[in-house]
Every structure is written in structure tokens, then in C-alpha cells.
N, C-alpha and C positions, 0 to 999 in steps of 0.2 A: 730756881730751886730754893726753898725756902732755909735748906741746911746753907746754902751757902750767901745768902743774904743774912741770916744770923750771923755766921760767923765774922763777916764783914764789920757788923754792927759791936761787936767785942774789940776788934780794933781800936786801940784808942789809944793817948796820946799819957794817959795817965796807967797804961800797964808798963812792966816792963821789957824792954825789947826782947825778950828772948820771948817771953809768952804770944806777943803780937806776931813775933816771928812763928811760932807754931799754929795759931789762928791761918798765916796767910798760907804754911805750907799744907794744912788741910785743906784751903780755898784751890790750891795749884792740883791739888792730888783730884779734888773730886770735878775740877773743871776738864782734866787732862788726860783720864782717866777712859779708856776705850772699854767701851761694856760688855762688847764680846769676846773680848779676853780678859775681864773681871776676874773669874778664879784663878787665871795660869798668874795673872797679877801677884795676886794675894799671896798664895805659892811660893814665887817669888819673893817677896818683901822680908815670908817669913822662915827664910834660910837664908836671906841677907841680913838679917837680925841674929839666928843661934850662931852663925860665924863673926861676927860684927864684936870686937872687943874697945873698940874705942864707944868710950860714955856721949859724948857731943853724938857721935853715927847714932849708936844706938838710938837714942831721943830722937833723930830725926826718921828712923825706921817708926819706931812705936808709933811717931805721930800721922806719919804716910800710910802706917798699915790697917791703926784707928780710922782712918777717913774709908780706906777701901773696904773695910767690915763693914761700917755702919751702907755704905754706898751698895753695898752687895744684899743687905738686909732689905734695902729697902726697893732694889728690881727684883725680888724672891717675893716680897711682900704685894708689890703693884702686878707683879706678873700671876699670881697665884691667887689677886682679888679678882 
């Protein structure tokens, strides 16, 4: 998957860890990621996020739920070409 050989390639030794660290949890999300249950996922993520009051959680929601968006956009997109 080309999203996720990009985000590999952002990896780098000159960002700082917390950014590299959300590069690789979008790598995890969109590798890990079971297709046929994409939307209960997504559902999920984003009622772990309006409950979610700690800032570190949150950020790690936004960043997992950013992956399954774009991931869910894009079997709507290939499935519907």
C-alpha cells in the first residue's frame, strides 16, 4: 500500500519522537486494521475519543482514527471504481 510505504519514508531520525511515533501508529492502524469491520471500527475509535479526557489518549485516538478515515475512504473509493 503506497499510504503506508509513505508513511515509513517520514520516519526519520531527524523528526521528533513523538511525530515518528504517530507516523508508526498510523502504520500499525492501517496494517492491523480488519476491513470488514472498518466502520464498527471507526464507531469505535470515535466514542473512545468524546470519552477520552486525558491529552497523550486523545492524540493517540485522533491519530488511529485519522488512519481508519482515510483507510475507509479509500475501499469506498476502489470499491465503487
Amino acid at each position: 500500500m503506497q499510504r503506508i510505504s509513505f508513511l515509513r519514508q517520514q520516519i526519520t531520525s531527524n523528526n521528533k519522537p513523538a511525530l515518528n511515533k504517530m507516523f508508526q501508529l498510523q502504520i500499525d492502524m492501517l496494517t492491523s486494521a480488519d476491513l470488514s469491520k472498518l466502520d464498527k471500527l471507526i464507531e469505535w475509535k470515535k466514542k473512545e475519543v468524546r470519552g477520552c479526557v486525558d491529552a497523550h489518549e486523545s492524540e493517540r485516538l485522533f491519530t488511529e482514527l485519522e488512519a481508519l478515515e482515510w483507510l475507509h475512504r479509500q475501499v469506498k473509493r476502489i470499491g465503487s471504481g
